[in-house]
C-alpha positions as CSV (number, residue, x, y, z in Angstrom):
1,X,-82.5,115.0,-99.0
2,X,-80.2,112.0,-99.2
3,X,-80.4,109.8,-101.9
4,X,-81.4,106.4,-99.2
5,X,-83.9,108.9,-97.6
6,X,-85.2,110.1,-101.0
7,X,-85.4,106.5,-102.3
8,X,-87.6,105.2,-99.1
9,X,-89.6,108.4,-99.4
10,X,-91.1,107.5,-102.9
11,X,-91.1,103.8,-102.1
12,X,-93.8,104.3,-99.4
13,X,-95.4,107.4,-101.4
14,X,-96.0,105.5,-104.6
15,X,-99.2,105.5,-105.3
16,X,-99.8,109.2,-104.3
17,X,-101.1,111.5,-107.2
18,X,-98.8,114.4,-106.4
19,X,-95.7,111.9,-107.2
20,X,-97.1,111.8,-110.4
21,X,-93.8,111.2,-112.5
22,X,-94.3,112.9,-116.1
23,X,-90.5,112.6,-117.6
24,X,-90.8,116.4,-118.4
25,X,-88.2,117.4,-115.9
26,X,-86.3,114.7,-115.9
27,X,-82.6,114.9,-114.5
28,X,-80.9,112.7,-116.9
29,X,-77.3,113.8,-115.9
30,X,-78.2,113.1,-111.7
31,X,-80.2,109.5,-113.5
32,X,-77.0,108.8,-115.0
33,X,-74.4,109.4,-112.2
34,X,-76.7,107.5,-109.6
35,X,-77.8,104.8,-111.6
36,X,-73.7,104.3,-111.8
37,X,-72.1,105.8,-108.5
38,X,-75.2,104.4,-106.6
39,X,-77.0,101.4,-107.8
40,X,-74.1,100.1,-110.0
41,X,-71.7,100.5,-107.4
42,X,-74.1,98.6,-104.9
43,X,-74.4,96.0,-107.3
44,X,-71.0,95.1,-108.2
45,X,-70.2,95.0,-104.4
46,X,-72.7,92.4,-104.0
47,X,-71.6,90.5,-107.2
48,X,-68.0,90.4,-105.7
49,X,-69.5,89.1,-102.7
50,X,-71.0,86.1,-104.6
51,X,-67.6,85.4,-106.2
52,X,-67.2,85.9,-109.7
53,X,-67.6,81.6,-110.4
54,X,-71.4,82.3,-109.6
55,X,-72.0,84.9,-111.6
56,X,-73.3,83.0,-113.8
57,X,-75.9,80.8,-111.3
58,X,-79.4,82.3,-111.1
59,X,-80.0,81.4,-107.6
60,X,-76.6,83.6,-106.6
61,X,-77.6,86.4,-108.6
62,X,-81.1,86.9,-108.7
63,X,-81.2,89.1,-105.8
64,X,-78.3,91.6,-106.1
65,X,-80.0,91.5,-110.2
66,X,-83.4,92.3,-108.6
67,X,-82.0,94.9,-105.9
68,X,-80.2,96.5,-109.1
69,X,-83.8,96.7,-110.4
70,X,-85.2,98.3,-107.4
71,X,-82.9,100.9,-107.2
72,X,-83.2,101.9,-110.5
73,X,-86.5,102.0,-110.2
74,X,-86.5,104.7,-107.3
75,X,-83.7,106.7,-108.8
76,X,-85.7,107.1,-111.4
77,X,-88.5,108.7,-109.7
78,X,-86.3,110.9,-108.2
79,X,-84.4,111.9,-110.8
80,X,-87.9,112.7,-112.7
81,X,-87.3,110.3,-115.3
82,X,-89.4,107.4,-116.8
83,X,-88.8,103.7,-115.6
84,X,-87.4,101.8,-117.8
85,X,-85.8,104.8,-120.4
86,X,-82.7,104.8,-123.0
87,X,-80.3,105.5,-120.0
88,X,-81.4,102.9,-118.0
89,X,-81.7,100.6,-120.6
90,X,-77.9,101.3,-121.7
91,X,-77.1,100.9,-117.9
92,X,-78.3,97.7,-118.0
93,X,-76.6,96.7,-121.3
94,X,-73.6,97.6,-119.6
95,X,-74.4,95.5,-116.6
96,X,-74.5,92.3,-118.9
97,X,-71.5,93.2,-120.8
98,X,-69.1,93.5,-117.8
99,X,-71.1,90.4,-115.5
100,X,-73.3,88.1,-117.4
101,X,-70.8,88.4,-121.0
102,X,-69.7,84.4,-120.4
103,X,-72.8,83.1,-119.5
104,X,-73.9,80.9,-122.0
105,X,-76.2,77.5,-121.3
106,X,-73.6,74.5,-122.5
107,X,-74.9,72.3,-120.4
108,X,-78.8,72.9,-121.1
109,X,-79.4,70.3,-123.7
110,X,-81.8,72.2,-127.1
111,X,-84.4,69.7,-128.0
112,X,-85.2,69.0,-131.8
113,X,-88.3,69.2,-133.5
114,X,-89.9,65.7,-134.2
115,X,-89.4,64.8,-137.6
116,X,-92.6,66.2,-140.4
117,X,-93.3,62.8,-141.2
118,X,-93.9,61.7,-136.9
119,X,-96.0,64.9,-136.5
120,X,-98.1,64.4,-139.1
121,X,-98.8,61.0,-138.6
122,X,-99.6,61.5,-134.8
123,X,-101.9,64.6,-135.5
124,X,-103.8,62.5,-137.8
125,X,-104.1,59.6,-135.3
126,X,-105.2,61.4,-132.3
127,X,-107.4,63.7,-135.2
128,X,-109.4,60.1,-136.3
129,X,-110.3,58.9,-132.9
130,X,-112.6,62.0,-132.6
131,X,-114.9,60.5,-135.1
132,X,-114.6,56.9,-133.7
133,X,-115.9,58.3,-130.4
134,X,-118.4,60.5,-131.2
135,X,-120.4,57.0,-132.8
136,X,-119.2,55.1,-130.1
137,X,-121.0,58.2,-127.9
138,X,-124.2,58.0,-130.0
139,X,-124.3,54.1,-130.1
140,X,-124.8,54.0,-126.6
141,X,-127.3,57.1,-126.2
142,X,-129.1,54.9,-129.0
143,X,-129.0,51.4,-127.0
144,X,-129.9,53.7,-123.7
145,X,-133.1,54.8,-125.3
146,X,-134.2,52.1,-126.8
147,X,-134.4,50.1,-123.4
């Protein structure tokens, strides 16, 4: 069975109970060499495709990143193996180190924490109207009976 027809074969048959994946047979070195030769390949052609100055923009990569995902996914079942596992997981470390490395958010702007002294003071505030309005509240239940 090819590996496409394999991979659309437990995408529609996911939910049967005799696909049951339990991780005991899994076939690390065929995980391995697919998750690379296969999905990794796959991926990089895509990210190549996208150009290497939008690497870095969500809206570029977000699909070839989720495809990647997808593919792992099924080679996992194949192969046997648990979704996510060590392998995969150091897959994916390698994915970031050789695509995502320079990404870094520059231009997002980190927002500082109020000052104590402003917290405090607003916390309080909004904390002493509570009383306020529960006697204005029973004021007015009080002038509403009384008429």
């Amino acid at each position: 069975m090819c590996v496409r027809n394999a991979l659309h074969y437990f995408a529609e048959s996911f939910q049967d109970e005799e696909n049951k994946i339990t991780g005991q047979n899994c076939d690390q070195e065929n995980l391995i060499w697919y998750s690379h030769g296969y999905c990794g390949e796959t991926f990089h052609q895509e990210m190549l495709s996208i150009g290497r100055d939008n690497w870095c923009v969500l809206e570029h990569v977000i699909r070839p990143y989720s495809n990647l995902t997808t593919c792992l996914e099924l080679v996992a079942k194949v192969t046997r193996c648990f979704f996510p596992n060590p392998d995969i997981q150091d897959f994916f470390i390698y994915i970031h180190s050789n695509f995502f490395q320079n990404c870094t958010n520059e231009h997002v702007q980190v927002l500082e924490d109020a000052p104590q002294g402003l917290v405090i003071g607003l916390t309080l505030l909004s904390v002493s109207f509570i009383p306020i309005l529960v006697y204005l509240v029973n004021l007015k239940f009080k002038m509403s009976t009384c008429d």
